[in-house]
C-alpha positions, -999 to +999 in steps of 0.1 A: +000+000+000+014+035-008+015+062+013+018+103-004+024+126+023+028+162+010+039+191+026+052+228+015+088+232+004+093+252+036+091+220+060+072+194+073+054+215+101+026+218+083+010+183+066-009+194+033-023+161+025-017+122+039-037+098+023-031+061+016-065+061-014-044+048-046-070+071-062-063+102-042-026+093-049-031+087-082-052+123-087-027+143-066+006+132-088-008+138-123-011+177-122+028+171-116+032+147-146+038+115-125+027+086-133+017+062-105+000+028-113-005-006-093+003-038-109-008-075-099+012-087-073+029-119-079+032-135-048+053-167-060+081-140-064+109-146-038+115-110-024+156-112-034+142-129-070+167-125-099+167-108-128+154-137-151+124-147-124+112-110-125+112-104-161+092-139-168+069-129-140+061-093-150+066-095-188+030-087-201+033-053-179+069-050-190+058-054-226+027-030-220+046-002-206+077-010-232+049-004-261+031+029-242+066+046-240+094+031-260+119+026-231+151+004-246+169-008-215+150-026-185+165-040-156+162-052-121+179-039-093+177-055-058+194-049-023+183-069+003+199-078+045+222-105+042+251-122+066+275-106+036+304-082+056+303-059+026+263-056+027+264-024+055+293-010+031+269-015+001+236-004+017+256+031+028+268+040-008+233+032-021+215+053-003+238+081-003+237+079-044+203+090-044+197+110-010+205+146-022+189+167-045+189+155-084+173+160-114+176+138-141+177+162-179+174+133-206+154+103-192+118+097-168+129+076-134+103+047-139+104+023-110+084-007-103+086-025-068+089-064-073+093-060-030+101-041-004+098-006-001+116+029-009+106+067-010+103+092-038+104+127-027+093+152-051+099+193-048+074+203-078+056+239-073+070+248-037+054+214-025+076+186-016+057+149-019+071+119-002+057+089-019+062+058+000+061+029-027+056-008-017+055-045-039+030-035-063+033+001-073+051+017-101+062+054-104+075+072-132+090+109-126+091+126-154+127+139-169+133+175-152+117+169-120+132+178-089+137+147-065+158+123-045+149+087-032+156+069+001+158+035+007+165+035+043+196+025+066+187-011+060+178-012+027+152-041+015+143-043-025+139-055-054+125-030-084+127-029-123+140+000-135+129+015-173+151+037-194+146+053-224+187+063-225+207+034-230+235+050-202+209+044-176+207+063-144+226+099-148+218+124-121+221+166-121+222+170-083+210+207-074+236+212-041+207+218-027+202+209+013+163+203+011+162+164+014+178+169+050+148+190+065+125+164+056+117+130+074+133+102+059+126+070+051+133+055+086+107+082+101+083+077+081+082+039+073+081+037+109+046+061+113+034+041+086+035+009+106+026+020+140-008+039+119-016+001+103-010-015+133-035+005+150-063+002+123 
C-alpha cells in the first residue's frame, strides 16, 4: 500500500495532505506529470528474486509499458539484508547515491517494486511529496523533475527500473540541502507501521 504525504517546500510542520486512497494518490501526482499505477502482485516471487524470475513474472506489464513509451533498457535492481560483511558498506553507498537533490535532464525515473519498499520525494511547485512505494506500485518521474529517493539505513528491494537512454541512471544534483529538513525513510516507514498497526 502506498502512502503520499505532501507538505510545503518550507518543512514538514505543516502536513498538506496524507492519504493512503491509490485514487487520491493517483489524482494528486498527475497535475505534476507523475505517473503512478499498481500492478498485480505476484506472490510466487521470492522478495531477493533475480533478474530472469522478475522479467518472466512481469513481462505482459513490462511489454505494456515498453509499447506505451518506447523505453530500450529494463533492468532489475535489488538490495536486500544478508550475513555478507560488505552488505552495510553497500547499503551506505546506495543510499547516499540517491539521498540529495537530483534531477535527471534526458530520461523519466520509472520504478516498479517487485518487494520491499523505498521513497520518492518530489519538490514540484513549492510542494515537496514523499511517496512511500511498496511490492506493487510503479512510479514514473518525469525527466526534469526535482527529487531524491531513500531506501533507508537497511535497505530491502527488489524493483525494475525503465530507461529510455541506453546510459541508464545519470543524475544533475541541485547542491541543494532540502532532502535533509524532511523525514526520511526511517521516520516515516516507521509512522506508517505504528498507523496500520493500529487500524
Amino acid at each position: 500500500m502506498t502512502l503520499l504525504t505532501t507538505w510545503p517546500e518550507s518543512g514538514p510542520e505543516t502536513t498538506v495532505r496524507r492519504t493512503s486512497d491509490p485514487a487520491e494518490i493517483a489524482a494528486a501526482l498527475a497535475p505534476l506529470g507523475v505517473r503512478y499505477e499498481q500492478w498485480p502482485v505476484r506472490e510466487d516471487v521470492p522478495a531477493d528474486a533475480d533478474s530472469d524470475t522478475v522479467f518472466a513474472a512481469y513481462g505482459p506489464e513490462i511489454d505494456r509499458l515498453n509499447a506505451e513509451e518506447g523505453f530500450t533498457t529494463v533492468d532489475v535492481l535489488g538490495l536486500h539484508p544478508s550475513d555478507d560483511p560488505e552488505y552495510p558498506v553497500k547499503a551506505k553507498a546506495a543510499r547516499e547515491k540517491f539521498l540529495q537533490e537530483h534531477t535527471h535532464d534526458d530520461d523519466d525515473e520509472v520504478r516498479f517494486f517487485v518487494s520491499g519498499s523505498g521513497i520518492f520525494y518530489l519538490h514540484v511547485n513549492g510542494e515537496v511529496h514523499a511517496v512511500f512505494c511498496e511490492k506493487g506500485d510503479l512510479l514514473g518521474v518525469p525527466r526534469g523533475t526535482t527529487h531524491w529517493f531513500d531506501m533507508g539505513t537497511t535497505p530491502g528491494f527488489t524493483a525494475i527500473r525503465f530507461f529510455h537512454e541506453e546510459d541508464g541512471w545519470i543524475g544533475s544534483f541541485t547542491g541543494s540541502t532540502i532532502a535533509g529538513r524532511f523525514p526520511d525513510y526511517d521516520t516515516i516507514a516507521a509512522g506508517y507501521e505504528r498507523d496500520r498497526a493500529a487500524a
